[in-house]
Structure formats: structure tokens, C-alpha cells
C-alpha positions as CSV (number, residue, x, y, z in Angstrom):
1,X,13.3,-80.9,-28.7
2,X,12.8,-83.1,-31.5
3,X,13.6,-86.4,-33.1
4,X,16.9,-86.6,-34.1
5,X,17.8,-85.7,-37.8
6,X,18.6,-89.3,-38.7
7,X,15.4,-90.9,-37.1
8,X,12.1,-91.2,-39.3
9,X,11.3,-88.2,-40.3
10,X,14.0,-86.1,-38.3
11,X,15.1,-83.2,-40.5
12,X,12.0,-83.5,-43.6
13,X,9.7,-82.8,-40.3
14,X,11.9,-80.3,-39.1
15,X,11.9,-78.3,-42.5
16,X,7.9,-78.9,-43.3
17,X,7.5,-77.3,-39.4
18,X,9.6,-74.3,-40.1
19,X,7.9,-73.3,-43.8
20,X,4.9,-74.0,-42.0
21,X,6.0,-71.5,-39.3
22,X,7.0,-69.0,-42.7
23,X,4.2,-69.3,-44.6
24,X,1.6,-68.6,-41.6
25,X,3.6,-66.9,-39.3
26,X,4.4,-63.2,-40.1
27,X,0.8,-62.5,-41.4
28,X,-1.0,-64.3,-38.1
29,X,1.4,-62.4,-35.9
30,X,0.2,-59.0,-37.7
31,X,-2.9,-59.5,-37.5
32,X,-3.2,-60.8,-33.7
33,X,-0.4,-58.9,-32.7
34,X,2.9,-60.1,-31.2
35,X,2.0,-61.2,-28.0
36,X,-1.0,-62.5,-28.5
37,X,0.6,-64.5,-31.6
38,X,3.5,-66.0,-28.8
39,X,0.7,-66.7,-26.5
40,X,-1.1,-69.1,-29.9
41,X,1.8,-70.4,-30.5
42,X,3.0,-71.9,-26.6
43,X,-0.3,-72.7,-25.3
44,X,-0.7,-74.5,-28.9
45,X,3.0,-76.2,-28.1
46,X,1.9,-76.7,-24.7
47,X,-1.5,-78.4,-25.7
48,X,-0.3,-80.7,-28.2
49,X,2.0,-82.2,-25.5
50,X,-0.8,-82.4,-22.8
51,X,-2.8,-84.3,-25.6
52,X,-0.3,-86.6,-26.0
53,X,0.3,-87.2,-22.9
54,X,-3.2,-88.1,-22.1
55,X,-3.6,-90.1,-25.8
56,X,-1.4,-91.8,-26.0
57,X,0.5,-94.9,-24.5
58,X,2.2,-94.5,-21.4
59,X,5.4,-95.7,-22.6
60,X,5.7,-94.5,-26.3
61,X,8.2,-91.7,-26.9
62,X,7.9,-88.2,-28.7
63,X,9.8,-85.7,-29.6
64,X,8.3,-82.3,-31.7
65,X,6.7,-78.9,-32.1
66,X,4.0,-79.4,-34.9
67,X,1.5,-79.5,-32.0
68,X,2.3,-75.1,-32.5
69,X,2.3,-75.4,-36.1
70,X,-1.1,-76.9,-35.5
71,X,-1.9,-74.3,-33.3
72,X,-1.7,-71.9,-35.8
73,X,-3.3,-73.4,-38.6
74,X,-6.1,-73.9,-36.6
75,X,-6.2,-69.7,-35.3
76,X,-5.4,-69.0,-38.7
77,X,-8.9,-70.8,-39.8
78,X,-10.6,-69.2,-37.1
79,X,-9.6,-65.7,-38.0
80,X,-10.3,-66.2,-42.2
81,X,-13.5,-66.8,-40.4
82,X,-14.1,-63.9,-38.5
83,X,-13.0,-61.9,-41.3
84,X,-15.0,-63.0,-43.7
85,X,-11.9,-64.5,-45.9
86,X,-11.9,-67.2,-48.1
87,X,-10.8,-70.1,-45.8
88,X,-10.5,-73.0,-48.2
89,X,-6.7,-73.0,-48.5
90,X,-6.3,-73.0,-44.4
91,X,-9.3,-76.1,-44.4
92,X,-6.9,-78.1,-46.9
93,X,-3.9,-77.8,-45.0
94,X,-5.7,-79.0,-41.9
95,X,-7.3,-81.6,-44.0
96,X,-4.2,-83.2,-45.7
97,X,-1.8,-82.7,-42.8
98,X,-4.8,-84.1,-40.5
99,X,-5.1,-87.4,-43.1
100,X,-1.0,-87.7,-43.1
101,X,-1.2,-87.5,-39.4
102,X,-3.5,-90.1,-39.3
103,X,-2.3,-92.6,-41.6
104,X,1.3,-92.5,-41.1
105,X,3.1,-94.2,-38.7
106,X,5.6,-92.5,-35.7
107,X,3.8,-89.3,-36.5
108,X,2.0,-88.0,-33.3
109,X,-1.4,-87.3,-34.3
110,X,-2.4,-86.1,-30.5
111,X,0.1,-83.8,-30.5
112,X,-1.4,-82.2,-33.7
113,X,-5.0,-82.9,-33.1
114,X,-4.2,-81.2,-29.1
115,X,-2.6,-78.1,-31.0
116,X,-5.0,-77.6,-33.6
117,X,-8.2,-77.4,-31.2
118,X,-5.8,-74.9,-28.5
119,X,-4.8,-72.9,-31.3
120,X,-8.4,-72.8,-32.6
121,X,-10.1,-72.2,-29.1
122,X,-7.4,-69.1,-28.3
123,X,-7.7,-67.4,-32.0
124,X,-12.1,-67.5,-30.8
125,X,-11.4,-66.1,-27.6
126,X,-9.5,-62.9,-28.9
127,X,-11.2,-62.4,-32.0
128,X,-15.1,-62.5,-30.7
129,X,-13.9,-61.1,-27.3
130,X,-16.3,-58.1,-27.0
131,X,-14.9,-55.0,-27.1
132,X,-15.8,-54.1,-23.2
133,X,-13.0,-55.7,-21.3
134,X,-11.6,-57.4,-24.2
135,X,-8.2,-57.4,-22.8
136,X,-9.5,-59.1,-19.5
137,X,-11.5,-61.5,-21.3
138,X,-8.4,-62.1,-23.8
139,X,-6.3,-63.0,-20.2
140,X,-8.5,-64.9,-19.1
141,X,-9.0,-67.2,-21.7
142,X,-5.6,-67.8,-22.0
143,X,-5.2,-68.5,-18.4
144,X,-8.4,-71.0,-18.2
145,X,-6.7,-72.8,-21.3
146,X,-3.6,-73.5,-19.7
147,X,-5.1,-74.6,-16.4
148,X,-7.1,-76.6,-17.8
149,X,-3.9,-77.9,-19.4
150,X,-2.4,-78.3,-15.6
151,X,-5.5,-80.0,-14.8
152,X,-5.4,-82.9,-17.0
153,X,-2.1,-83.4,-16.7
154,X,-2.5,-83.7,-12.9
155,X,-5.3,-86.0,-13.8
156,X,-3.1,-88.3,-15.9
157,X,0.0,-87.9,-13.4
158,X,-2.8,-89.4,-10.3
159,X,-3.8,-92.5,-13.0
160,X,-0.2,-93.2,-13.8
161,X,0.9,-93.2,-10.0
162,X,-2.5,-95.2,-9.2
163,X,-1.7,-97.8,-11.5
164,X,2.1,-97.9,-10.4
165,X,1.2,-98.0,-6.9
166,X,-1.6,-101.2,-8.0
167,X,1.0,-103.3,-9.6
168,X,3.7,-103.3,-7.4
């Protein structure tokens, strides 16, 4: 889902997430490989959400993907890195969609700040996996991100339904 077309940023957000998605995209997914890309990509989608979630308020609405978008930007970083490539380009995207995140209102910066460090974290895991195993290790990492995913958000579920329980 996301915000409607009409609402704040609606259909410029929509547009800036799917060049993103272009622009990084096909390149990331060649070099990482399709699945591997897909898993980035969800467990980056999935991590922005969990952030936000546990960020912010209880009772403040959201509606997006760039929490992915993030994801990628911040594997894409991690793999210039690894291979040695001029990473400058990657670090000002981050930067100046980090500082719009930031300073403008109704945009969800935990959901970008929670996809940028999953997308990040994932894109280590399989680049510097060694290559004894590497497949396992690659799993593995995937599967300890996303339950520690589960895990906070069972966390913040058992706070929310404390405090409910507390005030009535």
C-alpha cells in the first residue's frame, strides 16, 4: 500500500520510489543475483515497517515502500564497498534523501532509516560470507534478520497490550 495519490506526497513519492527502483535495481539484482536481490528488497520492506512500528507513535498512520528503496541504497553502498567502487554517488543519495527524510514533515523517516540499515546489514552478510558454506551462512543471515524482526515486533505488540490492559 501506499498513501493515496491525492494525499501529501501520494503520486511524486510513488514516482521518486519507482526511478529509484530503475536506477538501482537491474544492476544490484545482477550483481547479487535474483534471489538474493528479492530477499534485499522484502526483508528491507519488511524492516522499515518493524522500525516504524517501534519508532514511532502508537497512533500515527503510514502508508509506503521506500523502507525497500532504502534497503537497496544502503546494499548498494555496501557492495561499491566490497568492490572496491567509487561509492560517493550511493553516500549522496543516502545523504540527501536521509536530510529530506528528516526535515520534512509526513515523511516516515523510521521506515527509511529501518530499511536502509536491513538492506545494509543483508548486502554484508552475502558479500563477506566466506566462501566455505557461504550459501548456509547467506540463509542464515537472512533468517536471524527477520526473526529478529518477529522479535521486536512481539516486543512492541507485549508494550502496546501492557499499556492497554494498565489504562482500562
Amino acid at each position: 500500500l501506499h498513501e493515496p495519490p491525492s494525499g501529501g506526497f501520494g503520486l511524486t513519492h510513488i514516482l521518486f520510489n519507482m526511478w529509484a527502483l530503475i536506477v538501482v535495481g537491474p544492476s544490484l539484482e545482477r550483481i547479487l543475483g535474483r534471489v538474493r536481490f528479492i530477499a534485499v528488497y522484502l526483508v528491507s520492506a519488511l524492516a522499515g515497517s518493524v522500525f516504524f512500528y517501534l519508532l514511532a507513535p502508537a497512533n500515527e498512520p503510514a502508508l509506503g515502500a521506500s523502507g525497500a528503496i532504502f534497503g537497496l541504497f544502503g546494499a548498494w553502498f555496501v557492495l561499491s564497498r566490497r568492490l572496491r567502487l567509487d561509492a560517493r554517488m550511493i553516500v549522496g543519495l543516502i545523504a540527501i534523501n536521509l536530510l529530506i527524510s528528516f526535515t520534512v514533515s509526513g515523511i516516515a523517516w523510521q521506515d527509511h532509516v529501518g530499511g536502509l540499515i536491513a538492506g545494509a546489514a543483508l548486502a554484508a552478510a552475502y558479500a563477506y560470507a566466506p566462501k566455505a558454506n557461504r550459501t548456509l551462512v547467506q540463509v542464515g543471515a537472512t533468517v536471524a534478520l527477520i526473526a529478529l524482526l518477529v522479535v521486536g515486533v512481539i516486543i512492541k505488540d507485549q508494550q502496546i497490550a501492557h499499556t492497554v490492559i494498565f489504562r482500562l
